[in-house]
N, C-alpha and C positions, 0 to 999 in steps of 0.2 A: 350478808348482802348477796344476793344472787348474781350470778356470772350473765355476761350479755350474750346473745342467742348465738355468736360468731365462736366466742370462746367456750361456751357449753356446745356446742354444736365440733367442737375439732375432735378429730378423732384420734382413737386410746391407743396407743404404740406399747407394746413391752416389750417384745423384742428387740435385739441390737440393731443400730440403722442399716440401711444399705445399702453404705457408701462408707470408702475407707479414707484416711486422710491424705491428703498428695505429699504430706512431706513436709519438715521443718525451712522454715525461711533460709534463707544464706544470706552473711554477713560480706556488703560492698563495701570497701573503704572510699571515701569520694575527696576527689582532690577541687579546686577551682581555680581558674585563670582569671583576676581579678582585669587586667586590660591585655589587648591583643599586643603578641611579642614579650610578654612577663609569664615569669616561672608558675608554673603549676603549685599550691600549698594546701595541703592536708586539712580540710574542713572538717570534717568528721566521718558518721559510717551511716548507711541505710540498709534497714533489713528486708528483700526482697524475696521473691519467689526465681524470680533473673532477669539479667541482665535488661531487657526491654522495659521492666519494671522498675528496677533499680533508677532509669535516667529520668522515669514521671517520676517520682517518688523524692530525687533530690532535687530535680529540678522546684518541684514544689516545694522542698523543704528550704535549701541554700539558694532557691532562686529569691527567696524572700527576705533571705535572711543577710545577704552580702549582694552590692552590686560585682557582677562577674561575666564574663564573656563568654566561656568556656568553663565543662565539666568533664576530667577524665575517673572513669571507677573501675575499679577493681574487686575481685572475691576476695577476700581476706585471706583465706587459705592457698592465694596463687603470690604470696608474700614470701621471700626467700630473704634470710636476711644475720644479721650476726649476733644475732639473739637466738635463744632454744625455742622461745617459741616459734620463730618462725627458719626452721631448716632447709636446708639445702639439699639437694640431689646429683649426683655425679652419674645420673642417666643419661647417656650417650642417645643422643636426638639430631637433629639437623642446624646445621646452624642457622641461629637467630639473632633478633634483637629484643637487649634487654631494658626498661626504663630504670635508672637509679634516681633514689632518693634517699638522701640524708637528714640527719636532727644531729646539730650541734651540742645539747646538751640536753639533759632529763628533762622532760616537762616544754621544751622547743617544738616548733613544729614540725616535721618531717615536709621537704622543700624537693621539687625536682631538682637532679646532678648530674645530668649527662646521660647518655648510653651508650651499649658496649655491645658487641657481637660474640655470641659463645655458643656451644654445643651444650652446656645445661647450670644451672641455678650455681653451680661450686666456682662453675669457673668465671661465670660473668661477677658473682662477688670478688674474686681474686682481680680480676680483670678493673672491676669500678675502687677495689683500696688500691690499685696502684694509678688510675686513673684522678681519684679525687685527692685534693692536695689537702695533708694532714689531715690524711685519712684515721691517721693512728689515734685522734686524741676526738675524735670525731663519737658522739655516745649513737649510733646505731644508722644503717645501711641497711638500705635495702634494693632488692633487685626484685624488677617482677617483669615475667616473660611479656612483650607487646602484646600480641597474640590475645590474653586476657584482658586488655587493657577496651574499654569502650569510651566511645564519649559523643559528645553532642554535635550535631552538624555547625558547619559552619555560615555565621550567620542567624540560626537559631534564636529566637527570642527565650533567655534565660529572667533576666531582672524583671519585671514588672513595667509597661511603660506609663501607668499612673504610678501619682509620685508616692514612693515609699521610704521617702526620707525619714519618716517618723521612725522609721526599724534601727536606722543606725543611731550611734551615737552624736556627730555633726546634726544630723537632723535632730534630734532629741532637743541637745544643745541649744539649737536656735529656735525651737520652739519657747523654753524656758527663760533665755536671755527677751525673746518679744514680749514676754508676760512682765516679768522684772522690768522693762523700758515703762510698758503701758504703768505700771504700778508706782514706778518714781513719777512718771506726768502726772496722773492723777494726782499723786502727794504735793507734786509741786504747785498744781493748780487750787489746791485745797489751801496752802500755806499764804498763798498769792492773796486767794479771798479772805482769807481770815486776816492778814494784814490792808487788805484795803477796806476792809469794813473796820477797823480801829481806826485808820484815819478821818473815814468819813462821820464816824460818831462818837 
């Protein structure tokens, strides 16, 4: 089959292009504020090129997928915390503030927990396990410098304002529960006829 005059007509490259690539995405952690004055809780992550990218990118994502008020995000790699993978630094800096966030247990959410003012990543985790109560039994801390920290204006249209109950589970729910109503009426009303037509004949 012959190729059409657009694609026979493009022209032969063998050389390498020329242009080089900008770079691997960076990984945002993104947290959400489900109503105003309520904790910030760990949504998931968005792979970005930065930070201005990062807030379209979850907003579309988690704007969709949970009603919420507020988005704060972070690089994954600006995560300090009491785990190896994510280390701490005793780089002498200015002092700052740090956001904590905690997970009670494996497989929990990791939850906003206060913050702390420190000169760098060692000391504000020192700082947030004597800050958080029962810290000790607590499975993983983290501290991540503000400064990293972006988020959405306030105000900001995040959810959808047509209805996107269908996304959630309640909305699912009562889609299904209106289906099973209409399907007992209809039974009932078939049961109805069928008994009033044995009476009548």
């Amino acid at each position: 089959m012959p190729l059409s005059k657009i694609r026979a007509n493009a022209p032969e490259k063998s050389e390498d292009l020329d242009f080089k690539p900008t770079g691997d995405l960076v990984a945002f952690v993104t947290f959400t504020q489900r109503k105003e004055g309520t904790k910030y809780v760990i949504a998931g992550s968005i792979d970005a090129p930065d930070k201005t990218m990062a807030i379209i990118y979850a907003k579309e994502h988690y704007g969709q997928d949970q009603e919420c008020v507020s988005l704060w995000l972070f690089p994954k790699k600006a995560i300090a915390g009491t785990h190896a993978d994510h280390p701490t630094s005793n780089e002498e800096g200015p002092v700052r503030g740090f956001t904590i966030f905690s997970q009670k247990q494996s497989g929990d959410l990791h939850i906003e927990a206060g913050s702390v003012e420190a000169c760098h990543s060692e000391e504000a985790l020192a700082k947030a396990k004597t800050q958080l109560e029962n810290a000790a039994n607590l499975h993983s801390i983290w501290v991540v410098d503000a400064e990293y920290i972006s988020s959405t204006e306030e105000g900001e249209m995040i959810w959808r304002n047509t209805d996107q109950t269908y996304r959630l589970a309640r909305g699912y729910s009562k889609a299904v529960r209106t289906k099973w109503e209409a399907i007992r009426a209809a039974r009932e009303v078939d049961e109805y006829q069928a008994e009033d037509l044995k009476e009548s004949f």
